[in-house]
N, C-alpha and C positions, 0 to 999 in steps of 0.2 A: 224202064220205069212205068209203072203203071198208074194211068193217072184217072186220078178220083173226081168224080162228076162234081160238080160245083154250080152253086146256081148266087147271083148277088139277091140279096135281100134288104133292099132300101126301107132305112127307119123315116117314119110318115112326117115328123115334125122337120127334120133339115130341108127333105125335099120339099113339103110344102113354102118354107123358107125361101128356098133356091128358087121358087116357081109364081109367090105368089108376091113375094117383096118387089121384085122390081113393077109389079103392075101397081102398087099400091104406094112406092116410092113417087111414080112417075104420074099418078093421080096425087098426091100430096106435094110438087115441088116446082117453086119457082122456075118461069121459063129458060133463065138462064143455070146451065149447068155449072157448077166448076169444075176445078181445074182435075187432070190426073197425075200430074205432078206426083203427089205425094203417095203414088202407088208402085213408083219405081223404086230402085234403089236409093237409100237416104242420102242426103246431099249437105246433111246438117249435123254439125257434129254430134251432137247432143238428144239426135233421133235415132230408136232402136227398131227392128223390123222382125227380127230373128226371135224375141221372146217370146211371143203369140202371131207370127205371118200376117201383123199388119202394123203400120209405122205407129210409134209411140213416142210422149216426150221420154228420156231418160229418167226424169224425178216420177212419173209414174209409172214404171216397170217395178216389177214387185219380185221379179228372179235375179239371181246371183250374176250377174253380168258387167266384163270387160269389154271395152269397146279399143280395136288400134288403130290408130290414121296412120295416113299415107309418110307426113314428116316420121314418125315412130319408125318406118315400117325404112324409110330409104336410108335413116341414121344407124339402124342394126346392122349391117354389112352382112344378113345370113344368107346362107345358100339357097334354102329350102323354106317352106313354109313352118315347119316342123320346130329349126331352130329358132325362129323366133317366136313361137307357141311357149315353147320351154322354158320363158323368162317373164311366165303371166302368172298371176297366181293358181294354186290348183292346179296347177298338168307338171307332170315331170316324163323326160323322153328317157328311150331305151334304144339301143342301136347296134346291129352286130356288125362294127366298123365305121366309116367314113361315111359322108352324103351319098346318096345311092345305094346304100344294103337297107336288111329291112328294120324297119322304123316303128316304133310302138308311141304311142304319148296315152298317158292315163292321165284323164281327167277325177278328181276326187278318188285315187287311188282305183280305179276304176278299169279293167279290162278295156283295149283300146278299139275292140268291134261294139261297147256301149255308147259309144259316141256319132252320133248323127253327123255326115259333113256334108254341108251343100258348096257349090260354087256358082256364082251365079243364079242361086236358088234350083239347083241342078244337084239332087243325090247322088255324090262318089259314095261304092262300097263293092266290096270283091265278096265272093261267094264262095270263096275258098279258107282262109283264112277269118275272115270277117273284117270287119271297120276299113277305114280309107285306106289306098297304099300312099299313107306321107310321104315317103321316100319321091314319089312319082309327080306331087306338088310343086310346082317353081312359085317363087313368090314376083319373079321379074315384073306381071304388069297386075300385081297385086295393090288394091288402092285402098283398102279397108276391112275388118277384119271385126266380127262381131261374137264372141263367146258367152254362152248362157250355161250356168254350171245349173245340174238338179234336173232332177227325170222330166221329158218334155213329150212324151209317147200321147197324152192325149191331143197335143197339136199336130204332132208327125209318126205316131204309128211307130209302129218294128223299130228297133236299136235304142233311140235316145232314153236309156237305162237312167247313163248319167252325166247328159246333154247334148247339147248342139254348136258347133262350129259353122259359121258361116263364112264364106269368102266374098268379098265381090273385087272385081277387077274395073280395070277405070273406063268409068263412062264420060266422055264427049260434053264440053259445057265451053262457052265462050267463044272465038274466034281460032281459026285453024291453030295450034301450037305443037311443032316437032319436037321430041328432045332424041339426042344420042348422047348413050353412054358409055364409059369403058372401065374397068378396074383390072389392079393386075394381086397377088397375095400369094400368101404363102404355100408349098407346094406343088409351085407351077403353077398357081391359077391366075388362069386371067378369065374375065367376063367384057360380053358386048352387048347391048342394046340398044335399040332404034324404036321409035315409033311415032308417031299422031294423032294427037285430037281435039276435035271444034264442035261449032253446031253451025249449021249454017239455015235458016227458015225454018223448017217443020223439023230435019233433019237435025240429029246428034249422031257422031260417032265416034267411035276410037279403036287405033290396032296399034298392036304392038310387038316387037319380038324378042327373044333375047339368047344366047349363046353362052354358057358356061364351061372351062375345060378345067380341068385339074389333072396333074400327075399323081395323088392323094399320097398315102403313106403306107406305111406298114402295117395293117391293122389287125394284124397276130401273130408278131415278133418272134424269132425262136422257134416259130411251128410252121410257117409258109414263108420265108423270105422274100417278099416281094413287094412294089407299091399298087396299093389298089386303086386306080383315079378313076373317071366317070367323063363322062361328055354327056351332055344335057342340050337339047334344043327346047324351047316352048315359045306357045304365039297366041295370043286372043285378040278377040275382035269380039266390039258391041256395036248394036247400030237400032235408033230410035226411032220411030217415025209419027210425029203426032199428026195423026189423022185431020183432028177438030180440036178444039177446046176440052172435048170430054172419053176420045178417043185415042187410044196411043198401041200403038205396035213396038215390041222388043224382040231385038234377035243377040244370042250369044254364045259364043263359043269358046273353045281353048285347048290347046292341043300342049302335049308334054312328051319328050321321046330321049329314054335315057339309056346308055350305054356304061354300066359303072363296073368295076372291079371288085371281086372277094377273097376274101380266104375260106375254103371249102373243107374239107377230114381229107383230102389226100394231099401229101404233102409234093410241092413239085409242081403240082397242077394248077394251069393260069382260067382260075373260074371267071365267068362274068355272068350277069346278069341284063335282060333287056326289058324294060320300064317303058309302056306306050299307056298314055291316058286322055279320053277325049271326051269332053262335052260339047254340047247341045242342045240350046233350049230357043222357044219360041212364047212368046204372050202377048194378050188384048188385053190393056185395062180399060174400064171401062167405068166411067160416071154419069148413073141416069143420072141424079140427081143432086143436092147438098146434101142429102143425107146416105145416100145409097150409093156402091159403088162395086164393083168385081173385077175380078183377074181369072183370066182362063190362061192357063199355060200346059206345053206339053214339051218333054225333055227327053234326053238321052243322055247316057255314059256307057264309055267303052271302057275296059282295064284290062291289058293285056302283060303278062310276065313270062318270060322263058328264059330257062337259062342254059348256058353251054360249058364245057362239055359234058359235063352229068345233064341229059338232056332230060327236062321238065316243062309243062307248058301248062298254062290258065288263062282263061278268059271271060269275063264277066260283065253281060250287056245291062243295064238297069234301064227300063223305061218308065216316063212317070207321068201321070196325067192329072191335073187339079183343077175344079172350080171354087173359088173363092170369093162367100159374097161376106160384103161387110154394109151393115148397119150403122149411123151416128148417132146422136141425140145428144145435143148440151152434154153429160158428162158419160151418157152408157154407149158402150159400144158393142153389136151382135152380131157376131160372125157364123159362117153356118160354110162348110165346103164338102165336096165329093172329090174322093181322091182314088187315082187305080194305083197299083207299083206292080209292074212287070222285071221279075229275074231268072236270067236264064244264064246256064255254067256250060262251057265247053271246054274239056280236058282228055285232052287226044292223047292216045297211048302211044308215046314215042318209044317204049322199052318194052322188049317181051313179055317184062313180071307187071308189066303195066296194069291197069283199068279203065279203061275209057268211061267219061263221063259225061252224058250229057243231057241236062235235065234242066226244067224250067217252073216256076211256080208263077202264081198272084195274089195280091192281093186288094181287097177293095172296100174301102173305107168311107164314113159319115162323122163328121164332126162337128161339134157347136164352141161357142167359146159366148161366153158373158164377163164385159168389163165396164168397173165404175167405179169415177174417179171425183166426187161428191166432199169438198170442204176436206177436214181431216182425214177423210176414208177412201181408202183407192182395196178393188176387190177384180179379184180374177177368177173364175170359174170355167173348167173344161172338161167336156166330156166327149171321148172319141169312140167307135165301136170298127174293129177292124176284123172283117173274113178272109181268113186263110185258104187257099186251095186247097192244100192237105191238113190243117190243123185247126179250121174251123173258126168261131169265134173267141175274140177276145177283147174288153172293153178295158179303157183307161181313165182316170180321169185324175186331175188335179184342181186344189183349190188353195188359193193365194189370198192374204188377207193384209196392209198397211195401215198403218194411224200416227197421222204426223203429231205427236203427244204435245211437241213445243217448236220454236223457231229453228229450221234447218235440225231437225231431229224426226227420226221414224222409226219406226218399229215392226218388224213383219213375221209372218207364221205362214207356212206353206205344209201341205200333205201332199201328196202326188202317188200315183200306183206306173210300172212300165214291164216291156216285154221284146223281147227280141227269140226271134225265130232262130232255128239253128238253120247254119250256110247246107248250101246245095253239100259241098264236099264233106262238110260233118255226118250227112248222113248218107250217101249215095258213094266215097269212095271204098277204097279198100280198107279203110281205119273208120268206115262208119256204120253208125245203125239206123234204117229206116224209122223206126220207133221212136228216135230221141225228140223231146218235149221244149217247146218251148223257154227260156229263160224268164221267169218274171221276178220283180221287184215296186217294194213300198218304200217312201222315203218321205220322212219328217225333219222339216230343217225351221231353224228361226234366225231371224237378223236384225241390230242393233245397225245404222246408219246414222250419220253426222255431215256436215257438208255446211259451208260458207264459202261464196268466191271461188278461191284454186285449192280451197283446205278441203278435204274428207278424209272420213274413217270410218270403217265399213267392218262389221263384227257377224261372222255365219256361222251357225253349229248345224251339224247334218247329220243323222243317221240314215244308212241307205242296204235294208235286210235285199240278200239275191237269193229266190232258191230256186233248183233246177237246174242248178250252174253248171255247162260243160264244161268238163276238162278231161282228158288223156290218161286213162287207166292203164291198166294188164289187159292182155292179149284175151277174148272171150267169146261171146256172140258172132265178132267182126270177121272178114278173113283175112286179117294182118295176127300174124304170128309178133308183131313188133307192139300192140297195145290197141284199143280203142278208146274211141269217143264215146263219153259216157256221161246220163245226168246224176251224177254222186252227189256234187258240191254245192256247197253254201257260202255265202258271203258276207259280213258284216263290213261298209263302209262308212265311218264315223271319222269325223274328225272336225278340228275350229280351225276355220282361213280370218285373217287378219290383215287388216290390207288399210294402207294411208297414205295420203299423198299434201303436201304442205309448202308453201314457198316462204323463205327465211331470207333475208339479206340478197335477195336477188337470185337465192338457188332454187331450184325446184325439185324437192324431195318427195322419194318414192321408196313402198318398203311393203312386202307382203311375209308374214310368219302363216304355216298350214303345220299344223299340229293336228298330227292323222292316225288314224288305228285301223290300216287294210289289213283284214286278216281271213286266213279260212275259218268259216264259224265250226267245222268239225273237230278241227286238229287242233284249232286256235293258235295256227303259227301264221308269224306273217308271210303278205303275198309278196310272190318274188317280185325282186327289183321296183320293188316301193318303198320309198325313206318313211317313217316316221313325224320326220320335222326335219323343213325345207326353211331356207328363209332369202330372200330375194330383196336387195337394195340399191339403190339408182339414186343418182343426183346427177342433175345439166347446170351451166349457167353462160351467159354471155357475155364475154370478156372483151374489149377495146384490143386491137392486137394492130394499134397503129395506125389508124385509118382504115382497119379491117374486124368485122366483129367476126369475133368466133364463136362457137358452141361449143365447151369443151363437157364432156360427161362420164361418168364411172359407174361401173355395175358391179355387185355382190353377190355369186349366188353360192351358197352352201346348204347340204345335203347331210344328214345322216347315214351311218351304213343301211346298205339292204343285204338281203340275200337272192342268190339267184339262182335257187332253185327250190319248189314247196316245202321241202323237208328244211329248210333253214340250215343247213350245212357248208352251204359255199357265201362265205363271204364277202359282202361286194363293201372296202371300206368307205368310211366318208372324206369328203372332199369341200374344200374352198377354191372359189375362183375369180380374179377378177379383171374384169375388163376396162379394157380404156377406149374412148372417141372423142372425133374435135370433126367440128366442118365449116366449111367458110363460105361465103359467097366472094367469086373472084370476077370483078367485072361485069357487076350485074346480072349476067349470061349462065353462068358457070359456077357449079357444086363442086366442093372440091371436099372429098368425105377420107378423114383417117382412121382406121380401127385396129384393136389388138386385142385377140383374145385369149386367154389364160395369160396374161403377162409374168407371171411368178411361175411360167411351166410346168405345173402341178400334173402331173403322173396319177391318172386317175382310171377307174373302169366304171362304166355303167352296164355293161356287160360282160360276165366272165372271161377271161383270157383276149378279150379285144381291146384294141388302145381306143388312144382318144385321139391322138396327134400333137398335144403337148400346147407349146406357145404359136400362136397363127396370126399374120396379120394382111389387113387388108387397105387398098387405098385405090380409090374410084373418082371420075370426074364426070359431072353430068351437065350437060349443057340444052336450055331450055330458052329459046327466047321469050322476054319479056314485051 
């Protein structure tokens, strides 16, 4: 590959920002600093980090955002991060087979490389494919979970089309606390977990590990007779270090490494699949002053896939580099960062009719943000300019607007523009064209919000135009005799999410309706394996069980048909599903968690010819001293 001179070209106004604030914070600011607490990870329910890359209350985030805690997140019994994504509003997953094959989630009816995922504030994304490998996520030392629907490209650049997913894993607070876990469920599966975390003086940390096996199932009946199961390891570790008062050091990592089973086109043959995915990231926060404050951080991800014996290999390094300053004042808040993003593909030709690939881009980026949150009016303003190595510049920008009209009532209106680059392999393998163009997209949405105590309801309409859209043509340009990568397509994403939550008689009610129109804007048929209208319902409550309280809770999730393939000819039909859970505390010590999913067995595909696994259930015991 030939690679094209590139020079960065810093816009005058951030850097003078970056360069002149902190001397003019630190001539304007009381001796005493505070604290940088509030630069880490949020630690507050109620506080969001992920919508603009700096902590917010949640009453003033002005984008479409679910937030999940840790109790949410241990009462799901899911495998993967994936399946419990799929019970939020707005995403629905797709899956060819069991945990461990590959995994799509569309956000807002949305192709799944449109989706921004951090971990840790650490970018997963493969350069083959595009978007995160789900599949390769464990949720085991998963502590909370932040989703932002609606194009987010002037805060983060390339992908978030149509948003951002955030991860973080559990950080160290308190006095040392061990917990081990174990669960055993249907399939064969058992899980194990171990880990700890404290803070002790300056010091926070936490690690953790965990173990999942499954013998899985059949996941395409009739055509490979066989079970497909997976074996999963993954481990993370965080670890604090506050310097001073105004100084703090982060480290974090996470390691995933999965060994899962498929059904492949030749019948007979025992395929697998190997799943390695690694972060690493490092940061200084830093507080001149009460008003002024920055995060320099720098990261890595690794994602590696091969499979046997049809032997195939990918791997995709992401390296990320950010300065982050942020401004306060009474209610404005002015953030200004310099960002790199380093991706590089390596794809080794294991087969004669191979192609080897291996090929690297950058990109380097300026961005500002302006927010104010003044009486009735809360206003967000962003604007990012990002240079491409080979594709030059491209600017983004979004603007958000709130007005609380009456008591516990708001009103909001957002524009936004985004872009995403096409993957290394879209255009450098044998199915690609060096020529192909960027993806971009404009998105207009409004929201109706309500909220008292534990009541809200929450009303989004969105339209979200893509043009430039790749997708997989006829054989032409490329030198695959089998199709190419091509920018033909177009995209309209509209649709109303509906979402409430309410406690009645001591229940706690939950319910999201997305009434959605993904379609090709060419052909105007719908996009594969996207429903229409989803609707999602939940109820918990706390029951006396004799000296023992329980939690018992029920989930409702039904789907309309999709199709699964562009031309709308293969039928995927619709389905109901419902689940059941209870958990207890036994002995102060000890979690004792019941789960059942699909109870009514329902025989269903979210993708063609592949099962689902039917009725499953699961039962785990966690033990944490108090």
């Amino acid at each position: 590959m030939k690679k094209i001179p590139f020079r960065f070209r810093p816009v005058v106004l951030p850097l003078a920002l970056c360069c002149v604030l902190p001397a003019w914070a630190q001539g304007q600011a009381s001796p005493e600093p505070a604290t940088v607490a509030q630069l880490s990870a949020p630690s507050l329910p109620d506080t969001v980090v992920t919508a603009t890359r700096v902590a917010q209350p949640l009453t003033d985030v002005l984008a479409d955002v679910t937030l999940i805690d840790e109790p949410e997140i241990r009462r799901s019994g899911a495998v993967n991060v994936a399946d419990l994504l799929q019970r939020q509003p707005g995403l629905e997953l797709s899956r060819n087979g069991g945990p461990g094959t590959t995994t799509s989630l569309f956000l807002r009816g949305a192709e799944n490389r449109f989706t921004a995922v951090y971990i840790d504030g650490v970018r997963v994304d493969t350069q083959s494919t595009g978007g995160a490998p789900w599949e390769s996520i464990a949720l085991g030392q998963v502590e909370r979970i932040e989703i932002v629907r609606g194009p987010a490209a002037a805060v983060y650049g390339s992908d978030a089309i149509a948003g951002v997913v955030q991860i973080f894993t559990k950080k160290g607070d308190g006095p040392f606390t061990p917990y081990i876990g174990a669960g055993i469920g249907s399939h064969s599966t058992k899980k194990l977990e171990a880990g700890f975390s404290g803070k002790q003086g300056a010091v926070d940390y936490a690690l953790g590990a965990a173990r999942d096996i499954s013998r899985g199932f059949d996941s395409r009946p009739g055509t490979n007779p066989d079970r497909d199961g997976y074996r999963n390891s993954s481990a993370s570790g965080r670890l604090g270090l506050q310097l001073h008062q105004a100084h703090r050091l982060e480290f974090s990592g996470t390691y995933n490494d999965m060994k899962s089973h498929y059904d492949g086109f030749t019948p007979g043959q025992d395929d697998y699949g190997h799943h390695r995915l690694a972060t690493l990231g490092a940061a200084w926060a830093a507080q001149w002053s009460r008003s002024y404050s920055t995060r320099l951080s720098v990261s890595e991800s690794r994602q590696r896939y091969r499979t046997e014996p049809d032997l195939y290999q990918t791997e995709t390094t992401l390296r990320n580099y950010l300065l982050q300053n942020e401004w306060r004042s009474g209610g404005h808040v002015i953030t200004a960062a310099l960002e790199r993003r380093e991706d590089h593909l390596d794809n080794p030709a294991l087969n004669p009719w191979d192609k080897a690939i291996g090929a690297k881009r950058h990109q380097n980026a300026v961005a500002l943000g302006y927010g104010l949150t003044q009486g009735a009016h809360t206003l967000q303003l962003n604007l990012r300019h990002d240079r491409d190595s080979e594709f030059g510049s491209h600017s983004t920008g979004g603007v958000a607007y709130g007005y609380a009209f009456a008591p516990g009532w708001r009103v909001t209106a957002a524009v936004g523009t985004a872009f995403r680059v096409p993957t290394l392999y879209q255009r450098f393998s044998e199915y690609g064209q060096p020529a192909l163009q960027p993806e971009k997209s404009r998105n207009v949405e409004l929201g109706l919000h309500w909220s008292q105590g534990p009541s809200r309801v929450g009303v989004t309409a969105y339209r979200n135009k893509v043009r430039n859209l790749i997708t997989f043509g006829a054989a032409g340009p490329c030198g695959s005799a089998f199709g190419c990568y091509e920018n033909t397509g177009r995209a309209v994403l509209q649709g109303l999410t509906i979402s409430a939550a309410h406690r009645l008689a001591g229940i706690n009610l939950g319910a999201s309706l997305d009434l959605q129109d993904p379609k090709d804007d060419i052909s105007g048929k719908q996009l594969a394996r996207r429903a229409k209208r989803i609707l999602k319902l939940n109820a918990d409550t706390r029951v006396d069980g004799g000296g023992t309280d329980w939690t018992l809770g029920a989930e409702w999730l039904a789907s309309s048909r999709r199709f699964d393939n562009a031309a709308n000819t293969h039928v995927l039909a619709g389905y109901g599903i419902v689940n059941l859970y209870a958990s207890t505390t036994i002995a102060r010590e000890w979690n004792l968690l019941a789960r059942v999913d699909n109870v009514g067995d329902r025989d269903y595909q979210i993708a063609r010819g592949y099962a689902t696994g039917g009725r499953r259930f699961f039962v785990g015991l966690r033990w944490t001293p108090r």
